[in-house]
C-alpha positions as CSV (number, residue, x, y, z in Angstrom):
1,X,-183.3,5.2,-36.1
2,X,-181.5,3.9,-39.4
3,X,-179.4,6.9,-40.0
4,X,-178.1,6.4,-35.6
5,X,-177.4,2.7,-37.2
6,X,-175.5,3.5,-39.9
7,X,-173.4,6.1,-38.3
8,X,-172.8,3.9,-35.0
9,X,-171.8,1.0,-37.6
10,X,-169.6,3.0,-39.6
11,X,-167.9,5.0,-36.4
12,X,-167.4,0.5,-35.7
13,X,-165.6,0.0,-38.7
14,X,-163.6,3.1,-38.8
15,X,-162.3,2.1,-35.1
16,X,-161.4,-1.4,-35.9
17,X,-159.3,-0.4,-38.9
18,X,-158.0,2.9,-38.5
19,X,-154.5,4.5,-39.6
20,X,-151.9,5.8,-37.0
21,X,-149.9,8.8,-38.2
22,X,-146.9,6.5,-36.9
23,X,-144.9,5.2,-39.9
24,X,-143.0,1.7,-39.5
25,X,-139.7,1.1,-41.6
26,X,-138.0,-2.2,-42.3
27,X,-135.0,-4.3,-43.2
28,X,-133.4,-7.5,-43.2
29,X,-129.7,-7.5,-42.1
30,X,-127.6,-10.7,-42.0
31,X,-126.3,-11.7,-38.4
32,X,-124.0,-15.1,-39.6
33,X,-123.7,-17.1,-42.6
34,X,-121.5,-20.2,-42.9
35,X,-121.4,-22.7,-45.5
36,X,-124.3,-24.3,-44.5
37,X,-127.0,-21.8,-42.7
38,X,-127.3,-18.1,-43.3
39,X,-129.4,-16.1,-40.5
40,X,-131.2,-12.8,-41.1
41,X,-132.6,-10.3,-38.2
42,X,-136.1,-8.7,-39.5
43,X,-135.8,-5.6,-37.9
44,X,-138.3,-2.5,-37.3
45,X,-138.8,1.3,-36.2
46,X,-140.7,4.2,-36.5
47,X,-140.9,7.8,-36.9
48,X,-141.6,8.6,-33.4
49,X,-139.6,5.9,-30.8
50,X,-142.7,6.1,-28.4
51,X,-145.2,3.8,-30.1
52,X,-145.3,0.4,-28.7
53,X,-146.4,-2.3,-31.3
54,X,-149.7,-5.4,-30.6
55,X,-150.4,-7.9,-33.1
56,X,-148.7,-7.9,-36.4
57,X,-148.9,-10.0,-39.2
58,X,-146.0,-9.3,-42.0
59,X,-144.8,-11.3,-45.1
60,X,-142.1,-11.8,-47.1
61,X,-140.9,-13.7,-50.1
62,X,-137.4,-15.5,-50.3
63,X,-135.6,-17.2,-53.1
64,X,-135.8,-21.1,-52.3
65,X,-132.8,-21.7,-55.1
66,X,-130.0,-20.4,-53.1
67,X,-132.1,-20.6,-49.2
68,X,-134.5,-22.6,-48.2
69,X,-136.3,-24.7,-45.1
70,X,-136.1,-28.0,-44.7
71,X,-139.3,-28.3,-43.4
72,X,-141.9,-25.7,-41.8
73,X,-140.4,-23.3,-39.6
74,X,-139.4,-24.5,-35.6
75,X,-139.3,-22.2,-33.0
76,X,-135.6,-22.3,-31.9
77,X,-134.4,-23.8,-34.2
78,X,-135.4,-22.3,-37.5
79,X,-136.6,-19.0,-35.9
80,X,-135.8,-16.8,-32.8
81,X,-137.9,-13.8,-31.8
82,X,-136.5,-10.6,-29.9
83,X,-138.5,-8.8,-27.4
84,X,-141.9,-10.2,-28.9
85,X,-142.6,-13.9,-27.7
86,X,-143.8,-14.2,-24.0
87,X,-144.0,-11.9,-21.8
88,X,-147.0,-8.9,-22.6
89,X,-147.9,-11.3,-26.0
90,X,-149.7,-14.3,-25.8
91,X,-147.5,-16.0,-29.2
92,X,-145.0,-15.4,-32.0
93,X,-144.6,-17.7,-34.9
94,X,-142.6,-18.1,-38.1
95,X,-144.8,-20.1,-40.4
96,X,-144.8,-21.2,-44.5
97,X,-147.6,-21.0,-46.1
98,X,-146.2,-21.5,-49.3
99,X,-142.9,-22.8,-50.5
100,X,-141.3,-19.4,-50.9
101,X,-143.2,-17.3,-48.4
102,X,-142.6,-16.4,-44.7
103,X,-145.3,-14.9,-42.0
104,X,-144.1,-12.9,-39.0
105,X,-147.0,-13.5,-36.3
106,X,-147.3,-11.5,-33.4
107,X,-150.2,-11.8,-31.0
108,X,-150.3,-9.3,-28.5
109,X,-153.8,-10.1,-26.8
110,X,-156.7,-7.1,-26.4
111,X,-157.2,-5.9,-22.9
112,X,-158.1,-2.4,-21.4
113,X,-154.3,-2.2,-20.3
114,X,-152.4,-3.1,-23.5
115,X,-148.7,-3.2,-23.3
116,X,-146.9,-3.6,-26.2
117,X,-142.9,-3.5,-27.1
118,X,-141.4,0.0,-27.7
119,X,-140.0,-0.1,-31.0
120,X,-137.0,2.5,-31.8
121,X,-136.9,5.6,-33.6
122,X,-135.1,5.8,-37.0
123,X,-132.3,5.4,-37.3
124,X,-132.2,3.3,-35.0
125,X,-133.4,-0.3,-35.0
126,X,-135.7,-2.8,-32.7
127,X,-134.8,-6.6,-33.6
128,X,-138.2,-8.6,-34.2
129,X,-136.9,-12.4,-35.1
130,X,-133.6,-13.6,-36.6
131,X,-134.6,-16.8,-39.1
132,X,-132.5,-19.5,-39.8
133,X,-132.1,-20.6,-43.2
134,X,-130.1,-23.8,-45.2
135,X,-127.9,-22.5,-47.6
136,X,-128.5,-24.8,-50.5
137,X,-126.4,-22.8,-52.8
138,X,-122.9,-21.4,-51.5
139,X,-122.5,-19.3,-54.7
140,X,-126.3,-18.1,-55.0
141,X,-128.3,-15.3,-54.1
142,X,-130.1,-14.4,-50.5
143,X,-133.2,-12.8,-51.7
144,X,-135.8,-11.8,-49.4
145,X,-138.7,-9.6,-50.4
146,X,-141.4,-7.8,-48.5
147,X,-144.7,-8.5,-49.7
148,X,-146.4,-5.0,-48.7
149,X,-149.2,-5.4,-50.9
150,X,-150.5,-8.6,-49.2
151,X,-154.4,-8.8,-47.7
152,X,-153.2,-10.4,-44.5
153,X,-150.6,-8.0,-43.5
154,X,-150.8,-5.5,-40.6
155,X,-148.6,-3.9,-38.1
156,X,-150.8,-2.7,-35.2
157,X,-150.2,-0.4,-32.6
158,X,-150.5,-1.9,-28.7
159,X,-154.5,-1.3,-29.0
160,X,-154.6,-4.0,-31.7
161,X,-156.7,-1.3,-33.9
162,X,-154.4,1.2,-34.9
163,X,-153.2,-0.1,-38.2
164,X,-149.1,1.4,-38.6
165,X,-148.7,3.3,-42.0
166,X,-145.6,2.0,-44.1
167,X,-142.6,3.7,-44.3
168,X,-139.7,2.3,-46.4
169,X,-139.1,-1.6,-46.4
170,X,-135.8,-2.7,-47.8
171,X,-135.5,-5.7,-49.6
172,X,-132.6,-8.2,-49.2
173,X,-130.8,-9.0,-52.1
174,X,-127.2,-10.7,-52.6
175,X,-124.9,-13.1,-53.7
176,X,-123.4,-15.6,-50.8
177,X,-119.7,-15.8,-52.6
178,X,-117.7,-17.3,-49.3
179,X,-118.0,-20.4,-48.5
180,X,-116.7,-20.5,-45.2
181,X,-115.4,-23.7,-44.1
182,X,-114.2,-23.3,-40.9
183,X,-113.3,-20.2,-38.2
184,X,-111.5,-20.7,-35.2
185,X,-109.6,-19.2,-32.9
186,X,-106.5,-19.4,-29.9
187,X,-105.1,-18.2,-26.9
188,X,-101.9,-17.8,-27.3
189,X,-99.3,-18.4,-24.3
190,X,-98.6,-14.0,-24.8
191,X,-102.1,-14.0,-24.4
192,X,-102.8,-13.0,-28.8
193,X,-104.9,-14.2,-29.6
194,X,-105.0,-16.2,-33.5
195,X,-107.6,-16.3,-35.7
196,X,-107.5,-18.6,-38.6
197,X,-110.7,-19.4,-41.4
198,X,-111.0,-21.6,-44.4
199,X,-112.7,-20.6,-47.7
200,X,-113.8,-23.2,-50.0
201,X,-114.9,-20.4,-52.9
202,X,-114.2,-16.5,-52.7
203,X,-115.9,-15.2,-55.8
204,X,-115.6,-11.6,-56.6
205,X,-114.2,-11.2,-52.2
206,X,-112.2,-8.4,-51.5
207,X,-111.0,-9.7,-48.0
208,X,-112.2,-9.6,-44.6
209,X,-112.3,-6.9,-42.0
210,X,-112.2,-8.8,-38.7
211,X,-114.1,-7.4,-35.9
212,X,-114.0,-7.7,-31.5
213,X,-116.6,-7.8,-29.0
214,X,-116.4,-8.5,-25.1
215,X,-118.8,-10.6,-23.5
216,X,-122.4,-9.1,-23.1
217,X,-121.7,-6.3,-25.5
218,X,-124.2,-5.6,-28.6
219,X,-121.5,-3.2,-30.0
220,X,-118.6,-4.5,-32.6
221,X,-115.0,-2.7,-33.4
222,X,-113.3,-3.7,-36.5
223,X,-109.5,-4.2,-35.6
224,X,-108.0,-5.3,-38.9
225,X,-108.7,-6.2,-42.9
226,X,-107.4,-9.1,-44.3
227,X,-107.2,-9.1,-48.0
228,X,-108.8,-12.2,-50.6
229,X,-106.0,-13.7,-52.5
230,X,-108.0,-17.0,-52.8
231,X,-108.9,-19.2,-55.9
232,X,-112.8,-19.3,-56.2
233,X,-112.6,-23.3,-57.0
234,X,-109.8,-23.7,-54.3
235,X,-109.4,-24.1,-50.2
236,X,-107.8,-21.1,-48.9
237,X,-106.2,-20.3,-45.4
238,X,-106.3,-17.2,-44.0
239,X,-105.0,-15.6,-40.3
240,X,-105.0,-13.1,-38.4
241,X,-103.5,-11.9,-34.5
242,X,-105.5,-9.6,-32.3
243,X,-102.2,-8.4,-30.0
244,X,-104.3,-6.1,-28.1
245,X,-104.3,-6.1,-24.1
246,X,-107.4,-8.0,-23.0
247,X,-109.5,-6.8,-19.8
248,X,-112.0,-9.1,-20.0
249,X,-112.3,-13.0,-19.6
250,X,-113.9,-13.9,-22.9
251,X,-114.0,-12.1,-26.4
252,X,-116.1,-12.2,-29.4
253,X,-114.8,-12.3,-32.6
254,X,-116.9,-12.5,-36.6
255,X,-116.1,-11.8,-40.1
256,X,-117.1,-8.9,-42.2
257,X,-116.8,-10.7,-45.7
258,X,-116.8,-7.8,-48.1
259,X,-117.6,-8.1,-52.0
260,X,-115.9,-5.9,-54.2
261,X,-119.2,-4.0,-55.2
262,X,-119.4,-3.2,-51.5
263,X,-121.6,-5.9,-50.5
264,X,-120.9,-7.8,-47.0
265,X,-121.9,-11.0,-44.9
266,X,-121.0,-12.1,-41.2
267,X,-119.8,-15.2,-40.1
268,X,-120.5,-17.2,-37.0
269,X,-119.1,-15.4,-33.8
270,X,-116.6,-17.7,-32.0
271,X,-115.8,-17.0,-28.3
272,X,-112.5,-17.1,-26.7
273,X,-111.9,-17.4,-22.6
274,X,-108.7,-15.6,-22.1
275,X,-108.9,-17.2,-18.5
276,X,-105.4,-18.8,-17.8
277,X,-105.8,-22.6,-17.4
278,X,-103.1,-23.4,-15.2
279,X,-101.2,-21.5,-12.7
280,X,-98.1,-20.1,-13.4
281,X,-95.4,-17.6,-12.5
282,X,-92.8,-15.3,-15.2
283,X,-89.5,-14.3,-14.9
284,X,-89.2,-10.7,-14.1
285,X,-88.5,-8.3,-16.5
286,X,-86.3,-6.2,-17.2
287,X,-83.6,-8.3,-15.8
288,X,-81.1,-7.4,-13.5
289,X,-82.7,-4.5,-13.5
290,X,-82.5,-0.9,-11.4
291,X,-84.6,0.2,-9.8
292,X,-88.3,-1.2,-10.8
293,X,-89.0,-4.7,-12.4
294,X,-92.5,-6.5,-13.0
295,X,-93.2,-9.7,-12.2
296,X,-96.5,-11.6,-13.9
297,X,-98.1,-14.3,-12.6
298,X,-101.6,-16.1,-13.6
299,X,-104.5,-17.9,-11.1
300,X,-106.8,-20.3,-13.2
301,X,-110.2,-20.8,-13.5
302,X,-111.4,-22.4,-10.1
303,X,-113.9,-25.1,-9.7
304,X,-114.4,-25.0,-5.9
305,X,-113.9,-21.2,-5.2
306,X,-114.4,-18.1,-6.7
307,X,-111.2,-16.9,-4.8
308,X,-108.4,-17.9,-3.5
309,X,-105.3,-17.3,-1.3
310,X,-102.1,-15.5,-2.9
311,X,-98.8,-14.6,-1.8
312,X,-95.8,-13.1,-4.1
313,X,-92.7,-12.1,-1.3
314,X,-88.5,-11.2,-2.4
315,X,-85.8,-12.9,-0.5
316,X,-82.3,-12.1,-0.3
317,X,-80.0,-14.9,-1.1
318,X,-80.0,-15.7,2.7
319,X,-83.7,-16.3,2.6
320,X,-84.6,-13.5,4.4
321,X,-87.4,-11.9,3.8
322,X,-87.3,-8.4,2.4
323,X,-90.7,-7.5,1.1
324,X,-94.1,-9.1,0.6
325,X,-95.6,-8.3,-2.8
326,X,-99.1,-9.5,-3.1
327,X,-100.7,-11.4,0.1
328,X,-104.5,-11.2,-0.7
329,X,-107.4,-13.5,-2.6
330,X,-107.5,-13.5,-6.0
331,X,-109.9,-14.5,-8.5
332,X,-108.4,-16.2,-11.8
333,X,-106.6,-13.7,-14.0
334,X,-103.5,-12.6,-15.2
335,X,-101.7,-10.1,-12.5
336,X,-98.7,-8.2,-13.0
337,X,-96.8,-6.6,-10.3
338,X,-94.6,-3.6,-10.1
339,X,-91.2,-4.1,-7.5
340,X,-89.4,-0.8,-7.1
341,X,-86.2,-0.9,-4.9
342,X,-86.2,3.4,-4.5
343,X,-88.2,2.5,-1.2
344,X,-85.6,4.0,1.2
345,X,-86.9,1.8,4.0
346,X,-85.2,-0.9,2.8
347,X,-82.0,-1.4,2.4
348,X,-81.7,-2.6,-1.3
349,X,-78.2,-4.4,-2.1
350,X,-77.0,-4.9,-5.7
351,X,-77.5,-8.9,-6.0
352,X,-79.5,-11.7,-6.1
353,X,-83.4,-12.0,-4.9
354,X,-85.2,-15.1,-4.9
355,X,-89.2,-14.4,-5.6
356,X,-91.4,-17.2,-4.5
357,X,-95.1,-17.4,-5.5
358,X,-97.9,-19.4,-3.6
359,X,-101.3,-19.5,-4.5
360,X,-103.6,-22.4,-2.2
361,X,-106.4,-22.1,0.3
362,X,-104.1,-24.1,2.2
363,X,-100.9,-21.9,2.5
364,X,-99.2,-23.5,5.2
365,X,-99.3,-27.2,3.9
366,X,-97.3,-26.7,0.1
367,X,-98.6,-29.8,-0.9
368,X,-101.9,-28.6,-1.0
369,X,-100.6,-25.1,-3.2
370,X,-98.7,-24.3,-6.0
371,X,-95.7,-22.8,-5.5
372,X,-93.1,-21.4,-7.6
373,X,-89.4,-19.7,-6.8
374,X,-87.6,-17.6,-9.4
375,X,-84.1,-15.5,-9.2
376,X,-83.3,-12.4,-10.0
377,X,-80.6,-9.5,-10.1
378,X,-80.1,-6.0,-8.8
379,X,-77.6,-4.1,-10.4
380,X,-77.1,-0.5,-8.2
């Protein structure tokens, strides 16, 4: 009876605390820094991209001379979790045990139907929490360690038994040699867009690469590289203009600050709403022309409807009517439209057209609807 004990106790233990062949791998990468806060994605995966991950407990050191908290942790404010908070767990917590250490706490309670959070396959990555830190020193170091070797840590698989084996953990380690005062950016009436930054310090910077994403879009595209020529103890301006063709109604934008050893940081992303704000109709170009010319015209942002009523007709100097361009509802947007005069079903005349815009849910009342009336000329 002893020796049915001892092995149903020890077949106990060996449930409770066994080791999955899945490995876990992890690293910190930096998501925005500005002169005051810096924030850092933990992110994990594993060997196999099948396992879904329960509870987990996992610690880390940081270096409270160049980072720190102002107090403990606050859920959305000093800490945001991805994937893991809600939903199939019951909590997720950043907390600070001690000055200069960080717990990752993931419940995911026990049940006979455990569903966890898939977490990617290397090389890919699963985002777990991005934590907000004060930056207490611009020209210091972000240091964040993984503390491994720590009694309380554990990464589970969904059964809450399976203890994760550890794969390789990269620390975080360098200096913060921006300080970036201020990034902004502006529509311009050619529809560029501007970019302009401020640097109080640029120490051992060699430039910026900017980058461009659209709206709801995880991916980034670096479109230019804007070199460092800045004092470190002095304000610096820098600029750049995106002059690409923009399909979509607002675009992200951050900085790549690179260090000359290779090293990089992210800014804060700014969003721009290339949206027109008022309405407003271009002169045609080319002009005269023969045979085709473009005509542009923009509908703004509407508060009442998400469309509205457009027209776009030619006139000959008589004000007859010769052809209508656009008559259809339109949301807001920046249109251009093609007028070619090869049509042999009109009688295109050398001279001058009149092209008259209106845009108004009440088109027969022009009180109530913008309109706008340019010239133009034919040459045959």
């Amino acid at each position: 009876m002893r020796l049915n004990y001892v092995a149903i106790e020890l077949l106990l233990i060996l449930f409770v605390s066994s080791t999955y062949s899945t490995s876990v791998n992890g690293r910190f990468t930096v998501d925005q820094i500005d002169s005051t806060k810096i924030s850092v994605i933990f992110q994990i995966n594993t060997n196999t991209g099948v396992d879904d991950l329960g509870g987990a407990t996992i610690v880390f050191n940081f270096d409270t001379t160049a980072i720190h908290f102002t107090g403990n942790p606050v859920n959305d404010i000093d800490y945001t979790f991805h994937n893991f908070f809600n939903g199939n767990y019951s909590t997720a917590s950043v907390t600070r045990p001690m000055v200069n250490q960080i717990w990752v706490n993931i419940d995911l309670p026990f049940s006979s139907n455990n569903n966890g959070t898939i977490v990617a396959q290397d090389p890919s990555w699963t985002d777990v929490v991005t934590i907000h830190f004060d930056i207490i020193d611009p020209n210091g170091t972000a240091s964040l360690t993984w503390i491994t070797t720590s009694p309380f840590w554990g990464i589970y698989d969904a059964n809450n038994s399976t203890l994760w084996q550890l794969g390789q953990f990269e620390d975080l380690f360098g200096p913060l040699p921006v300080e970036l005062i201020s990034f902004t950016g502006t529509l311009l009436p050619n529809d560029n867009v501007l970019l302009e930054w401020k640097t109080a310090s640029s120490l051992n910077n060699a430039g910026f690469e900017v980058q461009r994403s659209y709206k709801d879009s995880k991916e980034w595209e670096a479109i230019g590289f804007v070199e460092s020529y800045g004092d470190p103890n002095s304000l610096v301006e820098y600029s750049f203009t995106d002059k690409t063709s923009h399909r979509f109604p607002i675009i992200k934008y951050r900085l790549k600050s690179i260090d000359n050893d290779g090293s990089f940081q992210y800014s804060y992303i700014i969003e721009i709403n290339t949206l027109p704000l008022s309405y407003s109709l271009s002169q045609n170009y080319p002009n005269p022309f023969n045979p085709n010319t473009k005509i542009r015209f923009t509908i703004p942002t509407l508060r009442s409807a998400e469309t509205i009523s457009v027209q776009l007709k030619v006139y000959d100097i008589l004000g007859n009517e010769v052809i209508t361009l656009v008559d259809e509802r339109k949301v807001a947007g920046v249109y251009e439209v093609e007028l070619t005069t090869s049509d042999s079903k009109i009688n295109w005349a050398s001279g001058i057209y009149i092209y008259k815009l209106v845009a108004g849910d009440a088109l027969l009342d022009s009180r109530q609807a913008f309109v706008d009336v340019k010239k133009m000329v034919l040459l045959r």
